[in-house]
N, C-alpha and C positions, 0 to 999 in steps of 0.2 A: 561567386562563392559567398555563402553568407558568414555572419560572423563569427559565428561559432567554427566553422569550419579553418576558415585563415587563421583565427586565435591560436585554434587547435595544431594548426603544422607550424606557426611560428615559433608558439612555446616547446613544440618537441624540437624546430630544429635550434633553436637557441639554446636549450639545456645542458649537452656538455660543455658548452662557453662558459655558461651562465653558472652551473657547479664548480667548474674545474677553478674561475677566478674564486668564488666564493671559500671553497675550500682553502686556496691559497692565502686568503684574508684571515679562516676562522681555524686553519687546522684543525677539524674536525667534522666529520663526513654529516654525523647526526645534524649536525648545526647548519653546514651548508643544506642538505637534504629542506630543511627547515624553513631557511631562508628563501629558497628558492620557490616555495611551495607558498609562503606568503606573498612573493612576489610575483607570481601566477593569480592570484586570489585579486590584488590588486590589478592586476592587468585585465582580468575578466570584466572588473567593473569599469575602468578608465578608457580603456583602447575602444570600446563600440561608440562613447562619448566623442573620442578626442583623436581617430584614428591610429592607426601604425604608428610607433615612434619611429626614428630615424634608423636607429639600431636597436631592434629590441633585446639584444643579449646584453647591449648596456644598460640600458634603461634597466632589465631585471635586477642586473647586478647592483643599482645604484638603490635601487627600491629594499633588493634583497637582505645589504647588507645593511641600509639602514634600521629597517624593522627588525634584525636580527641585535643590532645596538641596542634598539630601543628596547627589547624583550630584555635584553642583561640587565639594563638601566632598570627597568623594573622590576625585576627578581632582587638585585639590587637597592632599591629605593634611594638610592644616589641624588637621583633629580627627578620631577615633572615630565612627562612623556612631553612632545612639542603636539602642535595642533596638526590633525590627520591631513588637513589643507598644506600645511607644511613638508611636510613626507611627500605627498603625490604629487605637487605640483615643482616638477624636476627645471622646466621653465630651461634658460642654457646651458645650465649642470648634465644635462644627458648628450649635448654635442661637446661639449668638451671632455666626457668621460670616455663616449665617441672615437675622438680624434687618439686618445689617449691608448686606445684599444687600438691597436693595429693588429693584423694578421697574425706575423709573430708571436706576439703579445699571446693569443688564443691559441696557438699551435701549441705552447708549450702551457700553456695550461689544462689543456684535454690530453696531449700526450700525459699527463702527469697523475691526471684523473686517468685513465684507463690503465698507465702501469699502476698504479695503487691496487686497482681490481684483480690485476693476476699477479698480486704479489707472491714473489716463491715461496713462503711459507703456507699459503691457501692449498687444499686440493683443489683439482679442476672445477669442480660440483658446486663448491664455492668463488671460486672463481667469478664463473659464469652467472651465478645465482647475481653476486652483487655487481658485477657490470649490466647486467640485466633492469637492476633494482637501480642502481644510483646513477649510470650515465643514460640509459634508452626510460628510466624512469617508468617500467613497467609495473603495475601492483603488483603485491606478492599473490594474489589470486590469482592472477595472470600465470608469475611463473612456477605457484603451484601445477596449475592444470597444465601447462606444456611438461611438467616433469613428473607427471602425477603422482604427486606427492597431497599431505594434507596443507593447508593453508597453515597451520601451528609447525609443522614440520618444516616449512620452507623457511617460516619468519627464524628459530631457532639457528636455520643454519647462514644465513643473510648474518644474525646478528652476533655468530661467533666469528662470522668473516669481518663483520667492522669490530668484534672485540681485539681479533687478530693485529688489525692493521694499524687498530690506537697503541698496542702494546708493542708493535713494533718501533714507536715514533720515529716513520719517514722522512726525510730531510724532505721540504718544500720548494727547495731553492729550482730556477733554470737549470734545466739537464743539458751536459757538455755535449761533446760530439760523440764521444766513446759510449756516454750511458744513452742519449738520444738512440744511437744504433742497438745498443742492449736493448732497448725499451721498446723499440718499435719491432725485434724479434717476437720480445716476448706479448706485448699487445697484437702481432698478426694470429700470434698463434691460438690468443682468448676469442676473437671472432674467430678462428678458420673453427674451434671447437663450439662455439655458439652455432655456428651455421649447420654442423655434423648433429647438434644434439635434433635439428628440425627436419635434416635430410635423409637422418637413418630411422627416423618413426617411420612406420606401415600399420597397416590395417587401419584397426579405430581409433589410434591414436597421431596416424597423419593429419590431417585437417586441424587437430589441436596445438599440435607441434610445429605446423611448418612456418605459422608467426616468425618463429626462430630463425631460423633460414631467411626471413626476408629482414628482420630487424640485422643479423650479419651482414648483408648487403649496403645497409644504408651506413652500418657503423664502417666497412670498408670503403665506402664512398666517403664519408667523412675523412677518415684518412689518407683516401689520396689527396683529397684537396689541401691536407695539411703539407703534402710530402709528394706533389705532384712530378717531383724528378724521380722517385727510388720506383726501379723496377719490380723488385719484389711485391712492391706494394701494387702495382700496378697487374702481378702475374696473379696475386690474390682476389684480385676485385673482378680479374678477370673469370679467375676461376668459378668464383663463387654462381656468377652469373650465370656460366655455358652449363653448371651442374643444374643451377635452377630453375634453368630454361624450359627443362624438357619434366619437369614435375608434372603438368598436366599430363601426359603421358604415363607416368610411373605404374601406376598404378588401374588396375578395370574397376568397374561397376562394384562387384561383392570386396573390394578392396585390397584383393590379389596381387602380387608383384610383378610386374611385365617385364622380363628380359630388353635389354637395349635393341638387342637384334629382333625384338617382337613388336617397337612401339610404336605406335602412329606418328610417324614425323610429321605431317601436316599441324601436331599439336604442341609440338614446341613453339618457342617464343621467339620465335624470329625479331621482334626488334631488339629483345634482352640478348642474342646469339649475334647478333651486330654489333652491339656495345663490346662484347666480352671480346669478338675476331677482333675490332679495334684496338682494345687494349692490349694484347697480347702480341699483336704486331708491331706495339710501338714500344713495347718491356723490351721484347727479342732486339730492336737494334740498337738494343745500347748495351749489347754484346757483354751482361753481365749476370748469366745462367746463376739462378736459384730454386730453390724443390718447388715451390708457387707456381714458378714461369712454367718449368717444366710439366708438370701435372694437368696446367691451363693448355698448353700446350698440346697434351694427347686429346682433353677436350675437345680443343677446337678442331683436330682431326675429326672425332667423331661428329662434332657440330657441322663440320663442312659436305659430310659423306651423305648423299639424297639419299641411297639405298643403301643397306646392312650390305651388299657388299661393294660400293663403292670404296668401305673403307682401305685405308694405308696402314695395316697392320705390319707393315714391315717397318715404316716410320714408327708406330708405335712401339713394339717392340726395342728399338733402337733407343727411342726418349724413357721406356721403361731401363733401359740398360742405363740409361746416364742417371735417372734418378735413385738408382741403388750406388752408384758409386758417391752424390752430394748425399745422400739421405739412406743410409743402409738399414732397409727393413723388414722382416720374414712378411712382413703385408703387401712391399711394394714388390716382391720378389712374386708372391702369388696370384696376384694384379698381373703382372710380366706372362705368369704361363699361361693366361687365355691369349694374351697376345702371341704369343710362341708357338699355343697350338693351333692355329691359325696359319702360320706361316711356316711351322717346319712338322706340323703332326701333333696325335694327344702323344703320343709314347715320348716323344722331347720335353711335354710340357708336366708330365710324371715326373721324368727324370729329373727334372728341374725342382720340383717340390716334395719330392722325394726326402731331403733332409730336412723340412720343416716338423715332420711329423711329432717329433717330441716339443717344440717351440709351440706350433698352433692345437694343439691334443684339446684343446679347449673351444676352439674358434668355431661357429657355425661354419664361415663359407669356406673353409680348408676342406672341409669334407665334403660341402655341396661341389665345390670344385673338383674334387678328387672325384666323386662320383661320377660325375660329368664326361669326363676323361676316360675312366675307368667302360661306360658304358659306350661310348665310342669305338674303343675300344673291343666292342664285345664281351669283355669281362664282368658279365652279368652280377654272377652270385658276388663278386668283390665290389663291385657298384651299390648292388642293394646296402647292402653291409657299410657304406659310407654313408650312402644316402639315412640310413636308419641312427646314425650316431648325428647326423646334421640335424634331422628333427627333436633328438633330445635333446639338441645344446643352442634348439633355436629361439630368440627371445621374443619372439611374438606370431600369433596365428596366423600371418600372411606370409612367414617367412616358412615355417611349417607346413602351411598347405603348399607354399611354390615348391619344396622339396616332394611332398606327397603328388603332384604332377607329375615329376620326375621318375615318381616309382609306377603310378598308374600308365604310363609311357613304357615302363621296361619291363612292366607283367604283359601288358598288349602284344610288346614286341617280342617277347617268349613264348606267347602263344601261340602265337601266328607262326614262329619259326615252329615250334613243336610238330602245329598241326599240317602246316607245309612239309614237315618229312617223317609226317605218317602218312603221308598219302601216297 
């Protein structure tokens, strides 16, 4: 690995360490932000010299926060900067800052940094924008074009999230047991929506988006190593993986939407589909069901099944039933009737969605669903007619052409009935 390379995954995977204590020292996101980034600058020049330190998220921090004094200091004019030989040459100041960092010590300072990010007054939008920006430390060009947005438009909204969070002033301190658990709720739920904003792009904005989706990955992995007993966390990590396994597949060639029951399974990620059946076997027995576990759950059914119909749509069904009673939601319910019509018929799985109708009147896949069903059914002219409200309400050309599939399918097959009983 050359040196650019190892620099490069050290300094990313040190950086929620490396902010999260900074913050703690500066209370203030800009200023960490700041620090951090001088003490990468530094480390570009020193580490190919003088190898790996021992621990590089201390050494950053020890580097970071001094240069961030030193920058006061002279804003300031208090005193004399010291000699730049002074500042770099950390010498046994970075094992003892080292030893002084424990585990612990970093768990609760990246928990602390990532609940900042989804703090409840933020929208999601922002949310995501600055966990993006301040802990995975992506440019804003970056998370411009996964949201395509302008580059001025992104910075704007990043920077009413850190106006937010100064004006809220956060307590800093160790989080208890009670807020730990609030906190680690609400941080699952800023990645499981980081990883959705990269898994529901299609057409031309897949390949831009799906960064997203893997940078949720690594910040899920982060997490479990913080909190390697909580199974939730463990049903999230898993999830994330069995969904993103099969990405290769998702999608054809003109960038089209592939049905699960239409994908090349040889193109899923068999070692990422190992991790996730691991993880989800070892959440399940410690016999403490949460929406994560479950959801990973019906995944890894599908991840286990070689052929579209090896699957256990009866199991899933059943894990869809249990996740509307933890997690009641007109989405997890419409998720349920493909599994239902599968195992008791479409006309069950109508009836089933049946009362959404006023709830999802907006939703794309209510009607692609309902369609679906509908033409199963034989209910042609009432298919069409769903089908036709799905492509108005769909947000992107590949979701619209998969619907218009659907229609070119049920003109074919009205044809062909027509002209079989005109003959």
């Amino acid at each position: 690995m050359t040196d650019a390379a190892w620099i490069d995954a050290a300094l990313t995977s040190a950086r929620p360490q490396a902010v999260g204590a900074l913050l703690r020292y500066f209370r203030n996101i800009d200023t960490a932000e700041e620090a951090f980034q001088n003490a990468c600058l530094r480390a570009l020049k020193s580490w190919p010299q003088n190898g790996p330190p021992r621990d590089p998220a201390a050494w950053l921090i020890m580097v970071g926060r001094n240069a961030a004094i030193d920058e006061v200091r002279r804003s300031r004019r208090e005193q004399p900067l010291p000699d730049d030989e002074a500042i770099s040459d950390l010498g046994d100041a970075e094992s003892a800052l080292a030893d002084r960092l424990d585990g612990s010590h970093y768990r609760d300072d990246i928990l602390r940094l990532l609940f900042i990010c989804c703090h409840k007054e933020l929208p999601a939008t922002q949310q995501i924008a600055l966990a993006l920006r301040v802990v995975s430390g992506l440019s804003v060009k970056q998370i411009a074009r996964a949201f395509l947005v302008s580059e001025a438009a992104m910075e704007q909204r990043i920077t009413r999230a850190k106006g937010r969070v100064a004006q809220a002033d956060l307590p800093f301190e160790t989080p208890g047991a009670v807020e730990r658990s609030e906190r680690l709720v609400a941080v699952a739920a800023m990645i499981y929506l980081i990883f959705n904003e990269g898994y529901s792009a299609s057409g031309d904005t897949a390949d831009v988006r799906r960064p997203l989706s893997e940078e949720a990955i690594r910040l899920a992995r982060l997490l479990l190593r913080l909190f390697p007993g909580e199974p939730e966390i463990m049903g999230l990590t898993a999830l994330l993986l069995l969904q993103h396994a099969r990405s290769a597949a998702r999608f054809d060639a003109q960038g089209s939407l592939i049905l699960l029951d239409d994908q090349d399974r040889t193109r899923w990620n068999q070692p990422m589909i190992a991790e996730g059946l691991a993880l989800i076997d070892k959440a399940m027995r410690h016999r403490r069901s949460g929406p994560y576990q479950i959801q990973a759950a019906i995944a890894a059914l599908h991840a286990r099944a070689a052929r579209p119909e090896d699957t256990d749509w009866t199991q899933i069904d059943l894990l869809y039933g249990a996740l509307e009673v933890v997690q009641p939601s007109p989405i997890v319910t419409l998720n349920r009737a493909v599994a239902v019509s599968k195992v008791r018929g479409a006309q069950a799985a109508l009836d089933l969605i049946a009362p959404l109708d006023g709830r999802l009147a907006n939703y794309f896949y209510f009607f692609g669903v309902r369609g679906a069903l509908l033409m199963q059914l034989g209910r042609n002219d009432e298919a069409r007619t769903a089908f036709d409200r799905a492509i108005a309400l769909a947000h992107s050309s590949a979701e619209a052409a998969h619907i218009r599939m659907q229609l070119d399918r049920l003109m074919r097959d009205s044809s062909a009935a027509q002209a079989e009983a005109g003959q």
